[in-house]
MIDOSE-1310 file (N, C-alpha, C; in nm, 2 decimals, decimal comma, always signed):
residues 151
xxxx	-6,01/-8,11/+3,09/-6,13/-8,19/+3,10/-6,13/-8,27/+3,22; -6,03/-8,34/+3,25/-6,02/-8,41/+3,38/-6,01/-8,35/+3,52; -5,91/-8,21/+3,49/-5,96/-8,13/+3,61/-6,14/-8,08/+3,64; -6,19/-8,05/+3,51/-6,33/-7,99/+3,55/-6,44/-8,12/+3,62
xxxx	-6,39/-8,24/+3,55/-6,48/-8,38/+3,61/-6,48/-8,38/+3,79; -6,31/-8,34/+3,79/-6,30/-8,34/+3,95/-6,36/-8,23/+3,99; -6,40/-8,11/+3,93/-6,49/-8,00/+4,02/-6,63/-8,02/+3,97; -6,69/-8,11/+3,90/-6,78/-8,17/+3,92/-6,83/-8,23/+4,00
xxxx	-6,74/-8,30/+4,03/-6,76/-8,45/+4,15/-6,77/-8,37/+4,30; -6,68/-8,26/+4,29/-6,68/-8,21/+4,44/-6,81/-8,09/+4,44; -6,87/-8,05/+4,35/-6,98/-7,98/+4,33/-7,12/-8,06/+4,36; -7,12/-8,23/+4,31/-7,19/-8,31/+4,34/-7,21/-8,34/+4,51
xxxx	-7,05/-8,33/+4,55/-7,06/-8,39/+4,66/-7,11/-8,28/+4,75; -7,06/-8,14/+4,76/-7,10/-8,05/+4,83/-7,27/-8,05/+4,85; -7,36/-8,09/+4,71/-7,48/-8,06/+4,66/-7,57/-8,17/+4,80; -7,51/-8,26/+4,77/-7,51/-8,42/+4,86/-7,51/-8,41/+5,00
xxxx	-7,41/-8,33/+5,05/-7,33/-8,37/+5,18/-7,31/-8,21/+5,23; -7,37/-8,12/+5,17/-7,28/-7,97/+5,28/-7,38/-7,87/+5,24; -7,48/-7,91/+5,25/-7,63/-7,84/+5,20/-7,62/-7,73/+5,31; -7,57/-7,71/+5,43/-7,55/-7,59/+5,52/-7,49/-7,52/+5,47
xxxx	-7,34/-7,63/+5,44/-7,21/-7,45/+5,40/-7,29/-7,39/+5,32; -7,33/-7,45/+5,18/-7,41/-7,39/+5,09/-7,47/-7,28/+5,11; -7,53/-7,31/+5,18/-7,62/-7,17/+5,25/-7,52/-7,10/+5,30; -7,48/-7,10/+5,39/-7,37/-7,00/+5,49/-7,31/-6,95/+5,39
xxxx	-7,22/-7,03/+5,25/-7,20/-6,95/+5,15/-7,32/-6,82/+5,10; -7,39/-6,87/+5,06/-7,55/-6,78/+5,01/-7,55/-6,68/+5,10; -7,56/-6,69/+5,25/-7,63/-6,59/+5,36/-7,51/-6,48/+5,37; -7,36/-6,57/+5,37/-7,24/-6,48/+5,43/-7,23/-6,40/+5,28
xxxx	-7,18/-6,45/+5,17/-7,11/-6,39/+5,06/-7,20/-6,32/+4,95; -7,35/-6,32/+4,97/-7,40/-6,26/+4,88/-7,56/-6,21/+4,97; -7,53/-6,15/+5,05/-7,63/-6,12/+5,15/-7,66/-5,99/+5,06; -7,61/-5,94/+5,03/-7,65/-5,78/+4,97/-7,81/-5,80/+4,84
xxxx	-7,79/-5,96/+4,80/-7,92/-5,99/+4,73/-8,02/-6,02/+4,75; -8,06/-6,01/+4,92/-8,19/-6,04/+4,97/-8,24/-5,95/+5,00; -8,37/-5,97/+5,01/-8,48/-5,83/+5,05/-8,47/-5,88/+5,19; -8,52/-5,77/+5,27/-8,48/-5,75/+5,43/-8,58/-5,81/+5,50
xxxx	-8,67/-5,90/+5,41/-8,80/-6,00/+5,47/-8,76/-6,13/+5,40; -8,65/-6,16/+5,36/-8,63/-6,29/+5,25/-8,54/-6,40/+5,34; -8,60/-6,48/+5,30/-8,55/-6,62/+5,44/-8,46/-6,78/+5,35; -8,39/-6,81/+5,35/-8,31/-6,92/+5,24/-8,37/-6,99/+5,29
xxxx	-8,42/-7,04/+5,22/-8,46/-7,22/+5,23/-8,35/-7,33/+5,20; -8,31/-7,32/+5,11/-8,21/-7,37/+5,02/-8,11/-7,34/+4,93; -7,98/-7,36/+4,93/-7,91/-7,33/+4,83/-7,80/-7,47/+4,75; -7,84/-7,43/+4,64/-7,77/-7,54/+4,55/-7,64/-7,50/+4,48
xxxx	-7,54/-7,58/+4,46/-7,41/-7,52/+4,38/-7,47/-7,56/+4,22; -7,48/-7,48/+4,14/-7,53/-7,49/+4,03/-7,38/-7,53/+3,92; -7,25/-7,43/+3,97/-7,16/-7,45/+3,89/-7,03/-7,36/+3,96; -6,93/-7,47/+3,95/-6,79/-7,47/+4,00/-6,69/-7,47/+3,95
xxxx	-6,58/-7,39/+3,94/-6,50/-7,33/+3,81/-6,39/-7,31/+3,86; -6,27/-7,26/+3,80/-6,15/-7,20/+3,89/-6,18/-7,00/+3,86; -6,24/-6,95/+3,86/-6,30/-6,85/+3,90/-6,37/-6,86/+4,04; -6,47/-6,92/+4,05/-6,58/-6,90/+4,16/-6,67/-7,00/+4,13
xxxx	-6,79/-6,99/+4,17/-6,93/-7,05/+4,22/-7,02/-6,99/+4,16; -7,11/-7,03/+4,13/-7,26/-6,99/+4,14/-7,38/-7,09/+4,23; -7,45/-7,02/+4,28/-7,56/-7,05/+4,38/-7,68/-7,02/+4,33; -7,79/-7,12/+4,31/-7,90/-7,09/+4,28/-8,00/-7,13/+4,41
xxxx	-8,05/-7,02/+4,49/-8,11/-7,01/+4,62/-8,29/-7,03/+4,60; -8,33/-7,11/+4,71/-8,48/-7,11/+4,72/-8,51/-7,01/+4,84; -8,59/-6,95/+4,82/-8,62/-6,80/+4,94/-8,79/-6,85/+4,96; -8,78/-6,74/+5,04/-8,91/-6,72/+5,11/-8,94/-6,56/+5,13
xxxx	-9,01/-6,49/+5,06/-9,02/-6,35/+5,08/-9,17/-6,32/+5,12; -9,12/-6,27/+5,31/-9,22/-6,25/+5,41/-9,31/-6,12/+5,35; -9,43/-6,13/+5,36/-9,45/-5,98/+5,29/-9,54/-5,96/+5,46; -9,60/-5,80/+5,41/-9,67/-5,78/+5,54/-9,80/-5,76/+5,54
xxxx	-9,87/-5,87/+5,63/-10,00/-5,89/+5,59/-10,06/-5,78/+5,66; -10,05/-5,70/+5,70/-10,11/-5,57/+5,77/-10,20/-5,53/+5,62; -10,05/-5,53/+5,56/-10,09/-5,45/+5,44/-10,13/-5,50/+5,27; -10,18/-5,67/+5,35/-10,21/-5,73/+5,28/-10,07/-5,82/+5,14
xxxx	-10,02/-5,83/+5,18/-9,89/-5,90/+5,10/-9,87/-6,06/+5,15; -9,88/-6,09/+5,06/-9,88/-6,25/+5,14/-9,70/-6,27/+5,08; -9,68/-6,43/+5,15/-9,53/-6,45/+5,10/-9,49/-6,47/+4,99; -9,42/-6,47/+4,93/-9,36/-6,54/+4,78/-9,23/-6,64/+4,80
xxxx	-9,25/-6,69/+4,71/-9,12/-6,83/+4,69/-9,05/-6,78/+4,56; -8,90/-6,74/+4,60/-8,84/-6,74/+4,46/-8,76/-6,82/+4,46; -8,71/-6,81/+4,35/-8,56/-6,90/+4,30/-8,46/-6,81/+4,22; -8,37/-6,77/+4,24/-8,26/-6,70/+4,18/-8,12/-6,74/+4,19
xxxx	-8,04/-6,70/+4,13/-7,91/-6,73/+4,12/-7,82/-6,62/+4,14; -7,68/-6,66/+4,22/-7,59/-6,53/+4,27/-7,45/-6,60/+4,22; -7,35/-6,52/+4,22/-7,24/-6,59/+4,17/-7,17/-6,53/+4,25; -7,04/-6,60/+4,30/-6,92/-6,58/+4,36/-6,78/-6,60/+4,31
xxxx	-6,72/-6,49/+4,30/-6,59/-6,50/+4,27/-6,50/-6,53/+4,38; -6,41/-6,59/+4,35/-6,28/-6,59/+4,44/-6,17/-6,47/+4,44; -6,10/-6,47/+4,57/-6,02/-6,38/+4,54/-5,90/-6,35/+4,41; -5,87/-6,48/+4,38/-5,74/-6,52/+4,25/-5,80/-6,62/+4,19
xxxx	-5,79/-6,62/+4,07/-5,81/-6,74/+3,97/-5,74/-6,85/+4,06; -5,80/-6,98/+3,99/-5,72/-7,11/+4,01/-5,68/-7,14/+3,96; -5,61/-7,25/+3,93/-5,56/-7,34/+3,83/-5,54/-7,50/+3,84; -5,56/-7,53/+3,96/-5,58/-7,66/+4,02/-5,75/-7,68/+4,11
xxxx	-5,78/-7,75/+4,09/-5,91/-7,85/+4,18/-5,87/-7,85/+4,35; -5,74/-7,89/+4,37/-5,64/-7,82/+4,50/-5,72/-7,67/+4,53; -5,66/-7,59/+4,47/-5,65/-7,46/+4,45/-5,82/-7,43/+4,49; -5,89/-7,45/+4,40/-6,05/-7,43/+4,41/-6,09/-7,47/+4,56
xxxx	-6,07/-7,59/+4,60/-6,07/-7,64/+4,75/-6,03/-7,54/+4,85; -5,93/-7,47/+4,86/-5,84/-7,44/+4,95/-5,95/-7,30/+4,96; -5,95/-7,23/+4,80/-6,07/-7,14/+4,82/-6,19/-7,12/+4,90; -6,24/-7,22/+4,88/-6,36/-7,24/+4,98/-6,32/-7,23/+5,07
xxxx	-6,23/-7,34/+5,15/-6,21/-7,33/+5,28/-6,18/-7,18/+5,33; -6,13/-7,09/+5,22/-6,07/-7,00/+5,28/-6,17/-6,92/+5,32; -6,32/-6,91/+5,19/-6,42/-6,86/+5,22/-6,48/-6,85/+5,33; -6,48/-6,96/+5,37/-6,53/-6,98/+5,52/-6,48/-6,98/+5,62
xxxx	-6,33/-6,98/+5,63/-6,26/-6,97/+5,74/-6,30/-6,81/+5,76; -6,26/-6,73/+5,65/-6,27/-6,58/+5,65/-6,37/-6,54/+5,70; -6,49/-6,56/+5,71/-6,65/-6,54/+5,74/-6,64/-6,56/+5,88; -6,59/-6,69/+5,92/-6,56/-6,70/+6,04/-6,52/-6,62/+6,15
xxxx	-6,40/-6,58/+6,08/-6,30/-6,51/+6,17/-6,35/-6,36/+6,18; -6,45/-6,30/+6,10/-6,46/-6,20/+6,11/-6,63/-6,18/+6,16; -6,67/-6,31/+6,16/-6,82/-6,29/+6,27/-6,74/-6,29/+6,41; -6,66/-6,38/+6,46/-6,61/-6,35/+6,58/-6,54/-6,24/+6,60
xxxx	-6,48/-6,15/+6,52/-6,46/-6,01/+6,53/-6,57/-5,90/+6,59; -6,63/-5,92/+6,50/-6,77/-5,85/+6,51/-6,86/-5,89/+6,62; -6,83/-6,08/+6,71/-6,85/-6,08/+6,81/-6,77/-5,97/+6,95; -6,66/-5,99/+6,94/-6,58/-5,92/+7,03/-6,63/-5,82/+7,03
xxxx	-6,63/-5,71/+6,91/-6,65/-5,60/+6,93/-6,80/-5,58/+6,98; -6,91/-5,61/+6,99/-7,01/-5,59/+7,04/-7,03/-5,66/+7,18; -6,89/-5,68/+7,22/-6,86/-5,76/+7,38/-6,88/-5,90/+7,43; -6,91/-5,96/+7,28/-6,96/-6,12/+7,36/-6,81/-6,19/+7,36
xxxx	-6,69/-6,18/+7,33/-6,56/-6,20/+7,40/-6,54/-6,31/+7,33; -6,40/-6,32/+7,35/-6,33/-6,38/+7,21/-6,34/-6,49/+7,19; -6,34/-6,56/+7,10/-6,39/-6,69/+7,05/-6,28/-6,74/+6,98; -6,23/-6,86/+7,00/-6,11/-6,97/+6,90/-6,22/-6,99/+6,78
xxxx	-6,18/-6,96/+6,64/-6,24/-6,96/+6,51/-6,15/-7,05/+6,45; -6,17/-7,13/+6,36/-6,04/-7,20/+6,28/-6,10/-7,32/+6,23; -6,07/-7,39/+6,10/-6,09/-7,46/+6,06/-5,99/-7,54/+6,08; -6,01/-7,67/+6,10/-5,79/-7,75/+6,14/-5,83/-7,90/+6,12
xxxx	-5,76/-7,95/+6,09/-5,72/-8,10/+6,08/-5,69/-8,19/+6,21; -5,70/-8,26/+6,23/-5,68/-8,38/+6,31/-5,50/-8,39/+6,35; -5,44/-8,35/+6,26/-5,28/-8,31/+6,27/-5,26/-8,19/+6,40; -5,35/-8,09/+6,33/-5,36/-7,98/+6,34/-5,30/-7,94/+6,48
xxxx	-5,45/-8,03/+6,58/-5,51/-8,04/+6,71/-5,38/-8,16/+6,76; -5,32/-8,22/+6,72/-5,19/-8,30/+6,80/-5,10/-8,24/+6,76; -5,09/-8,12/+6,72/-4,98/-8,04/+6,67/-4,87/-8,06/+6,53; -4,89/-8,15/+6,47/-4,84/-8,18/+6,37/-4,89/-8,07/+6,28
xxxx	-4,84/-8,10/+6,21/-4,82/-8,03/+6,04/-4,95/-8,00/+5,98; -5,05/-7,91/+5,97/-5,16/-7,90/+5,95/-5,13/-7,77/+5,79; -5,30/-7,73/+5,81/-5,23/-7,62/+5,65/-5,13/-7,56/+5,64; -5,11/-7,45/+5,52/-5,00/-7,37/+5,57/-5,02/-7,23/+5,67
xxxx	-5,17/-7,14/+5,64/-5,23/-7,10/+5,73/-5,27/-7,12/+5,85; -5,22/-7,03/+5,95/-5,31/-7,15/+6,06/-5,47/-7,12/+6,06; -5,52/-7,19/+6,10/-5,70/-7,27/+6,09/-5,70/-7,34/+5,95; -5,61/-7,31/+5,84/-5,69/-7,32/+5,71/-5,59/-7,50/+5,72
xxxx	-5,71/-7,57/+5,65/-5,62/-7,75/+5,68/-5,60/-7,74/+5,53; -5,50/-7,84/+5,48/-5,41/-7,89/+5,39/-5,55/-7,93/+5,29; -5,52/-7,93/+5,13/-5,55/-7,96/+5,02/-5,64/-8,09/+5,07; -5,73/-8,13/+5,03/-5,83/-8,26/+5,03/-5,87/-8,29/+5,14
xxxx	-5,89/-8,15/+5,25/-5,92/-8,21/+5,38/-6,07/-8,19/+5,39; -6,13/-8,07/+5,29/-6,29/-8,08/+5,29/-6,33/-8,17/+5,24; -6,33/-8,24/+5,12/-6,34/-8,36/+5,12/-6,33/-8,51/+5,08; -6,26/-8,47/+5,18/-6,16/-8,61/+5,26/-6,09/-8,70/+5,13
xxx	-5,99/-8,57/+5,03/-5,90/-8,61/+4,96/-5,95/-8,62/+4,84; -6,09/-8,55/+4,78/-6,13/-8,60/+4,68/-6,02/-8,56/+4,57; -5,96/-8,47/+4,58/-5,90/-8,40/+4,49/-5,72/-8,50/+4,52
């Protein structure tokens, strides 16, 4: 019970304070759910678990007025799993981060390869960048560094 309060509180705060990742979550990890005219307005963390996420997204679906379609506003929900169950609030954190570090590193892939040339990707700590002791991954930073130790 006191672990799930703490993925509450960091669900709260994400909801609060990281209304972009949110999205970037939505746009990067569950892109396969939008129509090829559908635009995010918004994404909310609905619910946060040692499984995964769920995202309940505000859209904008462009229709084509040629052919007489005007837009639509939906609201739907997508869920994300993690690679491994968790078992710590730690553990759930580090997930995410990894989420995004991963996304990261492989849009800058996908930059290179289409020749726009290599890009430093990484998420890091303040340690990190003076060389100290940073996560155990490199880019990925130490437990409570998204945010700032809630866990």
């Amino acid at each position: 019970v006191a672990q799930q309060r703490l993925l509450d509180r960091g669900m709260a705060l994400m909801n609060a304070q990281f209304g972009t990742l949110l999205k970037f979550y939505a746009l990067r990890h569950a892109r396969d759910a939008f129509a090829p005219t559908e635009e995010l307005e918004r994404a909310t963390l609905t619910q946060l678990n040692f499984e995964g996420l769920s995202l309940e997204c505000d859209t904008i679906v462009f229709g084509d007025q040629v052919l007489g379609r005007e837009m639509q506003r939906r609201r739907w929900s997508t869920s994300l799993v993690f690679d491994a169950p968790c078992t710590t609030p730690e553990q759930v954190e580090d997930q995410l981060v990894k989420m995004f570090a991963e996304s990261e590193a492989a849009a800058a892939a996908a930059d290179v390869e289409e020749g726009g040339g290599a890009a430093e990707v990484g998420v890091g700590s303040a340690a990190e960048a003076d060389g100290g002791e940073g996560g155990g991954a490199r880019g990925v930073p130490p437990s409570g560094y998204l945010w700032g130790g809630l866990f």
